[in-house]
N, C-alpha and C positions, 0 to 999 in steps of 0.2 A: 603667581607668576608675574614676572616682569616684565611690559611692551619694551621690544628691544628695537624695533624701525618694520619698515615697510619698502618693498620694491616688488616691481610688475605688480603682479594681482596676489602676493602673497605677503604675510607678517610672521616676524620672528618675534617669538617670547624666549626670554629665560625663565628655565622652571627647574626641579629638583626630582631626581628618581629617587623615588619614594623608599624603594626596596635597596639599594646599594647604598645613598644618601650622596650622589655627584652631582654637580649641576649639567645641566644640559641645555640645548639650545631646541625649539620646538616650534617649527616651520608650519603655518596652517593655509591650507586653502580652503575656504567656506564652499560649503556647498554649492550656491548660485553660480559658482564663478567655475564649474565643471566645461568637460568639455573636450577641446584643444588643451586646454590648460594643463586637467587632467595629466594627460597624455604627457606633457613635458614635466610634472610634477614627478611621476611615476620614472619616467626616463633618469631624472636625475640624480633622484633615490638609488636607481639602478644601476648608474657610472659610477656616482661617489661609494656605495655599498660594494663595487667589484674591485676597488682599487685600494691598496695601502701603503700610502705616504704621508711623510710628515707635511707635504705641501697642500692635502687635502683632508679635509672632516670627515672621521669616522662614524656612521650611520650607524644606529642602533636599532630603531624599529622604525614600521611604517605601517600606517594605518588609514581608517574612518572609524570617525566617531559615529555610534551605531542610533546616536538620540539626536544630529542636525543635518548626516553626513560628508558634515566637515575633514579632509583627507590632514593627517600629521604625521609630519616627518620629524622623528627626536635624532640629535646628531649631538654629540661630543659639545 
């Protein structure tokens, strides 16, 4: 994966679905930084995931890693 930048308390890598072979973009919040954050993390998963336009990113999964509990969002 590729560091792709950073804002608020989150980083975006580009990375590669392993299984289809697309690239993707993959939103992490570390664990430490849980919370409130949380909360807006999962919210926005939730808005971009309900909505389909060309003017917003398509959500593919959403997650925690089960070995840091670091939360990731893969999106288009």
């Amino acid at each position: 994966m590729a560091f792709v930048g950073r804002g608020g308390m989150r980083e975006v890598w580009e990375g590669r679905d392993l299984v289809i072979g697309r690239r993707v973009a993959v939103k992490l919040l570390p664990d430490h930084q849980h919370g409130l954050a949380a909360d807006l993390f999962f919210r926005e998963a939730r808005t971009a995931g309900g909505l389909n336009h060309r003017g917003v990113v398509t959500v593919h999964d959403l997650g925690r890693d089960p070995r840091d509990g670091t939360l990731y969002l893969i999106m288009e």
